[in-house]
N, C-alpha and C positions, 0 to 999 in steps of 0.2 A: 715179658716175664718180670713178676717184682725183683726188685736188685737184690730186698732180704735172700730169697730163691738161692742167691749162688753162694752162703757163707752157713757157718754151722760153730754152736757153741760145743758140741759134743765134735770132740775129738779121737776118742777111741776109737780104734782100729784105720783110722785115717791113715793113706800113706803118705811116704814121707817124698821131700821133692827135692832135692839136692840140685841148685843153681850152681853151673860151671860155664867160666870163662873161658875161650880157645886156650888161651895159656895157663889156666889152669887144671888142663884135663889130668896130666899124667902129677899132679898132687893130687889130686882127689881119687884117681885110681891107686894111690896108697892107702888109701882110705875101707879100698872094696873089699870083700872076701875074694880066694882067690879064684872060685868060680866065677864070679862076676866080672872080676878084672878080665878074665879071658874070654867072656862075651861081649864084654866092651870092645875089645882088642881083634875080635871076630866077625862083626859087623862093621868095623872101620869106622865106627862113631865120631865126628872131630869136633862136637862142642859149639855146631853154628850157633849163633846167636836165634833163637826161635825154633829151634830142632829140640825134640824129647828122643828118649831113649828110656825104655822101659827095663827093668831089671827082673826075671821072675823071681819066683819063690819058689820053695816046693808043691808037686802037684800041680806045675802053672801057676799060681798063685801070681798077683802083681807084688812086688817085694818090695819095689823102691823107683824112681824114677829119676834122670838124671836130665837134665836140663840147661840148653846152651844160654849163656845170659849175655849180654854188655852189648858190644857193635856199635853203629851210629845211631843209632835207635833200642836205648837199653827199653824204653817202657813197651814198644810193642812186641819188642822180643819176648818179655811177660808176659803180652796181653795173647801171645800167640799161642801161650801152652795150653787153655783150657780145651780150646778144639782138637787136638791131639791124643789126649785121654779118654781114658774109656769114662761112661760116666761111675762117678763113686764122690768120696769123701777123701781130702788133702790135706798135705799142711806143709809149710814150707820149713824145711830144717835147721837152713840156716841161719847162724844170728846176723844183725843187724839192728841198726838206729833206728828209733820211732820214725824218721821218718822215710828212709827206706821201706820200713815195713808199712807204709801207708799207701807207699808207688806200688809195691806189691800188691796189695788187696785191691786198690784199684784197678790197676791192671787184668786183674783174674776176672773184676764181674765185664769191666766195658769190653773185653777182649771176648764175651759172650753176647755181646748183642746181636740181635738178626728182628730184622723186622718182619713180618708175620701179619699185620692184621687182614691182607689181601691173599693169606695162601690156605689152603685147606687143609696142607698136613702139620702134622701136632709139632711145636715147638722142641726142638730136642732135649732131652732130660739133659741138667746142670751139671755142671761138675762141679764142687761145693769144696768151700774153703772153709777148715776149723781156726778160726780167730787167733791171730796171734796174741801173745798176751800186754795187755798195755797198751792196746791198740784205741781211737776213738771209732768204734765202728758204727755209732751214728753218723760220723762224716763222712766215711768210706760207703757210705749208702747214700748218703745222700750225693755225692759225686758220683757216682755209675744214675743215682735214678736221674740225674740232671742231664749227664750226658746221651742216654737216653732219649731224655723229653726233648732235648734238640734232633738227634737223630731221628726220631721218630716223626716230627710237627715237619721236619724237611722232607723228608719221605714218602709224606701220604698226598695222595695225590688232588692237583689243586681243585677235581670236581667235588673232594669232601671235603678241602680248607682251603676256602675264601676268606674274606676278610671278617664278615660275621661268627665264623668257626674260630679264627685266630684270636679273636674277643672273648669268645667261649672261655678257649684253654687258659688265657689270662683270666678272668675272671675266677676260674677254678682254683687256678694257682694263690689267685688274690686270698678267695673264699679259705684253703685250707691252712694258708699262713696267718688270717686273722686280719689282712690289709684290706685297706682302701679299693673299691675298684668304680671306674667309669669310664663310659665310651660316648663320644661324638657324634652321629652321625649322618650322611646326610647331607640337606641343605642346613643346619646347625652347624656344620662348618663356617662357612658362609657366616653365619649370623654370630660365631664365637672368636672368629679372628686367626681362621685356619684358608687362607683362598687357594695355598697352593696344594695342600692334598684334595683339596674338592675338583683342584682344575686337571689332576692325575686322574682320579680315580670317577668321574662323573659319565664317562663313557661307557661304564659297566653296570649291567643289569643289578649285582651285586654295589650295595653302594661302600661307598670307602666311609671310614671312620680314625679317629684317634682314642687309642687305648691310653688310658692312666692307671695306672698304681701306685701307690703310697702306704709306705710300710717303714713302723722303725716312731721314737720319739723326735718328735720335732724339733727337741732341741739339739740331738747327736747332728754331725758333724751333716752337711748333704750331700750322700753320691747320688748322682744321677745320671741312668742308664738310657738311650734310645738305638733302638732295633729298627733296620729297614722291613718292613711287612709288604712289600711287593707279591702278594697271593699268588699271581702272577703275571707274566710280563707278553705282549707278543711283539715289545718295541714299539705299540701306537701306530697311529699313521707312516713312520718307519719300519715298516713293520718286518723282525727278523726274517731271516730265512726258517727252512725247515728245520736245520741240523741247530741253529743257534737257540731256537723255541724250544726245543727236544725234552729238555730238562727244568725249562723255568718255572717249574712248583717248587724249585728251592731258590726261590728269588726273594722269600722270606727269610732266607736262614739269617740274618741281622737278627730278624724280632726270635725267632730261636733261639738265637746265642744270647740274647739278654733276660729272656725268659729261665732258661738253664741258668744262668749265672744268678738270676734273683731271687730262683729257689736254692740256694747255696747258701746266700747270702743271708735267707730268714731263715733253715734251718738251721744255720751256726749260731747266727744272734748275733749278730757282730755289729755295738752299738753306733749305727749310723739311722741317717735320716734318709731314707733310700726311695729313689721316684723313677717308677720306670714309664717308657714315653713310645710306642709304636706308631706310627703313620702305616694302618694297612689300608690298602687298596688292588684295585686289577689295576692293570693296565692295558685297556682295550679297543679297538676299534667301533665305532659309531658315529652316527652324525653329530652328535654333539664332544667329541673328541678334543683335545688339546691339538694346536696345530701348528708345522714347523715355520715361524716369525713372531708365531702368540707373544704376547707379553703379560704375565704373567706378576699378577702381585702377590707380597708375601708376608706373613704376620710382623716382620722385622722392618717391612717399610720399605727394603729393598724389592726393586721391579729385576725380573727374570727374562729374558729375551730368549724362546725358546727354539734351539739350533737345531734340534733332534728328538724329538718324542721317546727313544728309546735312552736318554740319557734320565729318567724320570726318578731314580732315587732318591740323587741329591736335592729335585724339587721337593719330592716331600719331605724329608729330611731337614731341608730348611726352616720348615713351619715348627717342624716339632725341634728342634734345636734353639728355634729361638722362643720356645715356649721353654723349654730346659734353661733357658740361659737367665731369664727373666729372674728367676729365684737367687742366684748367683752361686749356684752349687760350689763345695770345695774342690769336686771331683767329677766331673761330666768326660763317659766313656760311651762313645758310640758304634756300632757294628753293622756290618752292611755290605751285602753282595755288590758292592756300586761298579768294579771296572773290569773288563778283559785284561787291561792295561796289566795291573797288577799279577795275573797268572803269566802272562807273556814275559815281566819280566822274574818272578821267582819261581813259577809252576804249581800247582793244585796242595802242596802241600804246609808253604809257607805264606801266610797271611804277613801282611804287608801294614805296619804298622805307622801310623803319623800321629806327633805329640809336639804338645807345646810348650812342653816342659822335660828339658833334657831327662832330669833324672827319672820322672815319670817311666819313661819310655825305658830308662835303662833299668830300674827296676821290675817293669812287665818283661822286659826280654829277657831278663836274668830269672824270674821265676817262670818264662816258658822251658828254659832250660832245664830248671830244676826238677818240671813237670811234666816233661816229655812233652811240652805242648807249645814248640815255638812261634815264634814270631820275627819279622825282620824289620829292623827300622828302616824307613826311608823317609826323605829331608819335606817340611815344605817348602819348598825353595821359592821365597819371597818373589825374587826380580819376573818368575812367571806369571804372576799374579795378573799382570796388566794385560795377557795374551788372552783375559775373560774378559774382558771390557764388553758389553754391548751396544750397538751400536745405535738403537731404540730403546733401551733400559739401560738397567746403572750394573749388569754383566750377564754374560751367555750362558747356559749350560752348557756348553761346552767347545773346547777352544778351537781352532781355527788349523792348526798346523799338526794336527795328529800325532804329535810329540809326548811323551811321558802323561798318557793317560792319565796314572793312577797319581800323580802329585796334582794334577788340576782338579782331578776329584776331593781330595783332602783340599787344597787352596778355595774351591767353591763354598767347602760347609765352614771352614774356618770365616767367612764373609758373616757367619750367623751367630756364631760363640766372640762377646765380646765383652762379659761381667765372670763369668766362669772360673776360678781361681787356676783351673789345670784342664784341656782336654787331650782325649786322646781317639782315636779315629782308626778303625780295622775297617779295613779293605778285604774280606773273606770270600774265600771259596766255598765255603760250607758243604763241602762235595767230597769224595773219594772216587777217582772215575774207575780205577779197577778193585777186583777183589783182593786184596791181601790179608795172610794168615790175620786175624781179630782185627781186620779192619775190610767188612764188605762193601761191594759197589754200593754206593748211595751217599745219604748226608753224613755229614761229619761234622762232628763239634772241633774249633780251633780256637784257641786261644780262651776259654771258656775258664779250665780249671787255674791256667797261669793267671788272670785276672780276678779269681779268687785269691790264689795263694797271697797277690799284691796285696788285696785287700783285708786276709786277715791277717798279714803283716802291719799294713799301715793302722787298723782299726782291730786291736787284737779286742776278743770277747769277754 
């Protein structure tokens, strides 16, 4: 559903929505008539955080709606009201700062997402927001359609998005911002100075390629973005179990999350020099397969000693990072389903964030907070470094002692950023594994809108 769908310039007869705090309840029940007060007070209503409570009117009519707000999670609390309501027309009553009222609207459309394109019955009718006033609601649209297009491209299932399909939707994205687009493919790997997503992705009927985008004047400042496009994974010649394969059509969600963030990025305008970079491939079984001792050359000159076929990210990753790096970007931020490591130690909801520049990293974590879209630092902790060594090339995919997965995953691609003026490095689940109120099982966008917020901070429009 287009994200316009869930918002409305016309206001009239919208009801009104009163956000209440736990501790706010019995203020705002000064507030009520005194019939209301005492259906409030009759139903035992207490203000959860993510709980509605409908008010009638006369004649049943809906009058007003009251609504629990804050808890540890004020944005999904938000995001949780629109499925609670009957459908109609809204608006939020309370006042608040432009950009409160931003987390609100956003809230209201992504808090309606459901993905559909595999079910046969109709999309449920919206529940529609009347625009608060002062609002930029061109951005509040283009943040729900973003987050969307990641949840969506994670979603569909990998026998309709391979890696030629993940080109597709780049290309589209390219086409409708007015950008650069071109893809690799092939044995033009090979002959353009990509060997290590050829030596991924060469076992699949489907052939691997690298996506480019380039958007923005050339002479604005350069970020550049690279997404893991792993179409899908069965681990290679290591090849997963059943339960671990189960889900890996969202082993793209990297090239997702950089895709979302780059339509943010050109619909805002926010003047940079912006290059977006995917390595998608399978990762597949064949006789002509990648195989566990290969060694493994790389655009950057470094050889790859491969420990584990299923450790395949960060190999392609490498080619297109040091294809990123070549330029010497001010700003090179990368995303990527790369490790278990990292859910084992924060859980599916916290991406796992590594940066080479302290304050980098403190300001993404502070406008994940800002935007209900966190993120966790963790170190690369240098003195690990040596525990990649390989033993036939110049380091392993991956290290030896099954210790802190997800920092050896960051210390691997940090081996490829070496002109870069700042990078930063998500380690993402791109997942929701259960249904929660405005957040259903499936892909999830993380860290997407917080590395906006960074960037039209750092690069305002």
């Amino acid at each position: 559903m287009p994200a316009e769908d869930f918002y409305t310039t016309q206001g009239a007869g919208a009801c009104p929505v009163h956000l209440v705090p736990e501790d706010g309840l019995e203020a705002k029940l000064g507030e009520l008539t005194d019939a209301h007060r005492s259906w409030v007070r009759a139903t035992g209503w207490q203000a959860k955080p993510g709980t509605v409570l409908a008010l009638p009117g006369p004649e049943g009519s809906l009058a007003t709606v009251l609504a629990g707000a804050g808890g540890p999670e004020p944005f999904w609390a938000l995001a949780a009201l629109p499925s609670q309501l009957p459908p109609g027309s809204y608006f939020f009553a309370d006042a608040a700062a432009s950009g409160e009222l931003e987390r609100r609207a956003l809230a209201w459309g992504i808090g309606q997402y459901a993905y559909s394109r595999r079910s046969e019955g109709q999309a449920p009718a919206p529940r529609v927001l009347a625009w608060p006033e002062g609002l930029d609601a061109e951005r509040v649209i283009s943040g729900v359609a973003a987050d969307a297009l990641v949840r969506d491209l994670v979603n569909t299932p990998a026998g309709d998005l391979g890696p030629a399909e993940l080109g597709k939707a780049a290309a589209g994205l390219a086409a409708a911002a007015g950008a650069e687009f071109r893809e690799t493919v092939g044995e033009a790997l090979l002959a353009e100075g990509f060997p290590a997503i050829h030596a991924v992705g060469r076992a699949s009927v489907r052939p691997p390629r690298l996506l480019d985008l380039r958007w923005g004047d050339p002479a604005r400042p350069r970020v550049t973005l690279v997404g893991k496009g792993v179409c899908f994974d069965t681990g290679g010649l290591n090849l997963k179990p059943a339960q671990g394969m189960r889900n890996m059509k969202k082993d793209m969600g990297g090239a997702a999350h950089v895709l979302g963030l780059a339509k943010m990025i050109m619909d805002a305008g926010l003047p940079v020099r912006l290059r977006v970079l995917i390595p998608a491939v399978e990762n597949s079984v064949s006789g002509n397969a990648y195989r566990p001792g290969d060694v493994v050359p790389t655009r950057a000159g470094l050889t790859v000693e491969i420990g584990n076929t299923d450790a395949e990210g960060r190999v392609v990753l490498a080619d297109a990072l040091a294809l990123a790096d070549e330029e010497e970007p001010e700003l090179l931020l990368d995303f990527a389903t790369l490790t278990g490591a990292a859910r084992v130690a924060l859980g599916p909801d916290l991406p796992a964030l590594f940066a080479t520049d302290e304050m980098l990293a403190r300001d993404w974590a502070k406008a994940g907070i800002e935007q209900g879209d966190p993120l966790w630092p963790l170190p690369l902790w240098a003195p690990y470094a040596a525990n990649l060594a390989g033993g036939i090339a110049d380091l392993n995919n991956i290290n030896a002692d099954g210790f802190a997965g997800a920092i050896y995953g960051g210390l691997f691609l940090q081996r490829f950023v070496r002109r870069a003026g700042a990078w930063a490095h998500v380690d993402t689940f791109a997942w929701n594994p259960r249904n929660r109120p405005g957040r259903p099982e499936g892909g999830m966008s993380q860290g997407v809108r917080a590395a906006f917020g960074l960037l039209a901070q750092r690069y305002p429009a």
